[in-house]
N, C-alpha and C positions, 0 to 999 in steps of 0.2 A: 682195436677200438678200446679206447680206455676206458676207467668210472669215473663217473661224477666224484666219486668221492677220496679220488685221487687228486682229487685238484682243489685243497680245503680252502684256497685264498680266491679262487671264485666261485666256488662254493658263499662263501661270504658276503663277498658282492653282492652278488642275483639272488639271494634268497637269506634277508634277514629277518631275525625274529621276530621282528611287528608285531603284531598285540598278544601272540604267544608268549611275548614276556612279560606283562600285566597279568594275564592270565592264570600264569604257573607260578608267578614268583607273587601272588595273592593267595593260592592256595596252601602254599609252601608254609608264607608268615601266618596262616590261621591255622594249620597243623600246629607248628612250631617245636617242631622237633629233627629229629635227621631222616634228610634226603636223600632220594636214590635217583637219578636220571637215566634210563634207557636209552640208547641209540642217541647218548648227548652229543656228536658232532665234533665242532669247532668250541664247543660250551660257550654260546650265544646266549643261551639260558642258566646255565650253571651256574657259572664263574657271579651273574648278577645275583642269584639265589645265595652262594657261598658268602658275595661281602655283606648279607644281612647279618652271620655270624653265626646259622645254622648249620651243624653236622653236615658235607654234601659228600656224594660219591658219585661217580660218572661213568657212565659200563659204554663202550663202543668198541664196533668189530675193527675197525679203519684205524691204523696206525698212524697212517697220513693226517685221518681228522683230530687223533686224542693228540698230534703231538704239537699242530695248532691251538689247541684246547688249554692245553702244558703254559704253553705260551703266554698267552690269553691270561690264565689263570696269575702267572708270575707275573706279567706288566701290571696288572691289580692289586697285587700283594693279595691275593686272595685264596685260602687255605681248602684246596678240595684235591679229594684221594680220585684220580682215574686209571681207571681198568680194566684194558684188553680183553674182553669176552664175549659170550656169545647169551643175549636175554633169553635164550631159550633154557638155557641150564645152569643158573644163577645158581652159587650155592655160598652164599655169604654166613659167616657162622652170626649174623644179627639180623636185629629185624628193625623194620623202616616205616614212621611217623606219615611219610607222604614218597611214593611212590608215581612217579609217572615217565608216557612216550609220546612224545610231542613232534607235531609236522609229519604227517602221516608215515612216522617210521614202520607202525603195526603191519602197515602194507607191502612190505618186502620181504614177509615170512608168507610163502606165496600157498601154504597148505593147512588144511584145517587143523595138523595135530600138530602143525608148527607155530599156530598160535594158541591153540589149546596150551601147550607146553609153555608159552610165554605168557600166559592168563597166568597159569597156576604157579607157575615162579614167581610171579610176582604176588600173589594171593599167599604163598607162602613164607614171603617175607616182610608182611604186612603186619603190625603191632594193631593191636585186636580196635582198637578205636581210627587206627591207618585209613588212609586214601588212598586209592588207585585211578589216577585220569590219565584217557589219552585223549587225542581228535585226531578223526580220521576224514577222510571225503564223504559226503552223502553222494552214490552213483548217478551220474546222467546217464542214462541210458543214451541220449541222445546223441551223449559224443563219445560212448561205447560204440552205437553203430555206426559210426563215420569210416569210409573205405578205405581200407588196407593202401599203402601205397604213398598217395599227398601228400603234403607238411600241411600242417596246421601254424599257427604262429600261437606262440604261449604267452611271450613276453618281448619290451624292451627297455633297458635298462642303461643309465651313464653310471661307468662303474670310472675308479678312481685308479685302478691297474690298469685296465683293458681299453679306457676309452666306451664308447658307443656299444652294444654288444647286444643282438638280437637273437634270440631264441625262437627255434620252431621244432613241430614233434612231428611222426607218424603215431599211427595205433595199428595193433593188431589184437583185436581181442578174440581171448577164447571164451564163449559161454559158457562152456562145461566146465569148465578149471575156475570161472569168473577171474582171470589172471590177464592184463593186457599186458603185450611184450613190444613196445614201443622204443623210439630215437630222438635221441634228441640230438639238434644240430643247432649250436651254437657261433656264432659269425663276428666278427668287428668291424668297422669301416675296410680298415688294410685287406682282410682274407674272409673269405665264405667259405663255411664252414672250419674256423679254426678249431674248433672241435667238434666229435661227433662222438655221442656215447650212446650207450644202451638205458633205458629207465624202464623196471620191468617191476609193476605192482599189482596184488591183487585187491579185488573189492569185494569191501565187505556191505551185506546190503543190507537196509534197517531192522528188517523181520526178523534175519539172520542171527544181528548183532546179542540181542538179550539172550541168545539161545547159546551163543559162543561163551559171554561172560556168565550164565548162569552153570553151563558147564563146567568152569574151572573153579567153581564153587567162592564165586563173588558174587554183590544184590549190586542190580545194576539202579545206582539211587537217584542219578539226573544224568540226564542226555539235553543239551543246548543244541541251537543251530545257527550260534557264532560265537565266538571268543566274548562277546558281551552278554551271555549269560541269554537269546534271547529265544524264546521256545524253537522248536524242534517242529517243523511241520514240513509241507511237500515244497516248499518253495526253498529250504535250507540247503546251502551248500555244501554245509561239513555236519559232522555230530561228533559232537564233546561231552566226554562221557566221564562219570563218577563213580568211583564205585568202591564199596567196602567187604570184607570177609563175610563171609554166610554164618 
């Protein structure tokens, strides 16, 4: 079974950065200093951030993804350093105007001291007036408890390689770990299931969250509950968080 994120060109397709690039690359120009991106992908976000003319740097684990990213970045003529590593153990000799992890990347560090660890790296390479945002999902319990087993259907999308291409998941969630270790099966008109991967995140849950960010010694200063900035209550799908050095 492969990854998702072996596969950076539908990767692209089925999940573009839609208003996560208003979002970040508004943050970015009101810092207005040098960028650091987390778990940047294919640089969906990036590469638009870099041609404002800001400092950017691009950290992902995926070879596959940085070197779509490469790509990306050279048909733009657009000037950003990226670099195979790991956000949990960032050790850049500088520090960073505007910091963030977008598209619930935070969610694939599936243990508390595996984000602890990636709070505080990033708290520590925050310039003292710095930002730190991510967004991550607000949990539904409700399709946490949906049974083991099904598909579900996620999405369907006309993509521009693939044709037609319909996505469905299982869940399997654990309440103890809060970590659901689900599938996704991906289809086209020709073949069902031409691909089938693993997508396995954990959740983090509102209460929780201030407790995690206060932890790694950052104020957590605004939580949204959508990319337009609009409060944060029980009906919110995601939470979009702000946050600066303690």
């Amino acid at each position: 079974m492969s990854d998702l994120y072996d596969h950076p060109d539908l990767y692209d397709e089925l999940w573009q950065a839609g208003g996560h690039l208003p979002f970040y690359l508004n943050l970015a120009r009101q810092q207005a200093g040098a960028v650091l991106e987390l778990a940047c992908g294919t640089g969906q976000i990036t590469v638009p951030i870099a041609l404002t003319g800001l400092p950017t740097v691009g950290v992902d684990s995926s070879n596959a993804m940085l070197a779509t990213a490469k790509r990306r970045a050279a048909d733009a003529q657009a000037s950003v350093t990226f670099v195979q590593g790991d956000m949990r153990n960032l050790a850049f000799d500088r520090e960073f105007d505007f910091i963030f992890v977008a598209r619930n990347s935070l969610l694939h560090l599936l243990s508390t001291d595996d984000l602890l660890a990636t709070l505080t790296a990033a708290r520590r390479h925050l310039t003292s007036e710095g930002i730190f945002a991510f967004d991550v999902f607000n949990p539904d319990v409700r399709l946490l408890a949906r049974p083991h087993g099904p598909r579900f259907p996620v999405m369907e999308a006309e993509t521009t390689s693939f044709g037609r291409v319909s996505v469905e998941e299982t869940r399997d969630y654990d309440p103890a770990t809060q970590v659901n270790r689900g599938t996704l099966y991906m289809s086209t008109a020709e073949r069902r299931d031409a691909w089938t991967m693993p997508m396995v995140l954990r959740n983090i849950f509102p209460q929780e969250l201030p407790l995690l960010v206060s932890a790694a010694g950052l104020d957590l200063v605004n939580r949204f509950g959508d990319l337009e900035r609009g409060p944060f209550d029980t009906r919110s799908r995601m939470q979009v968080c702000e946050c600066r050095r303690r």
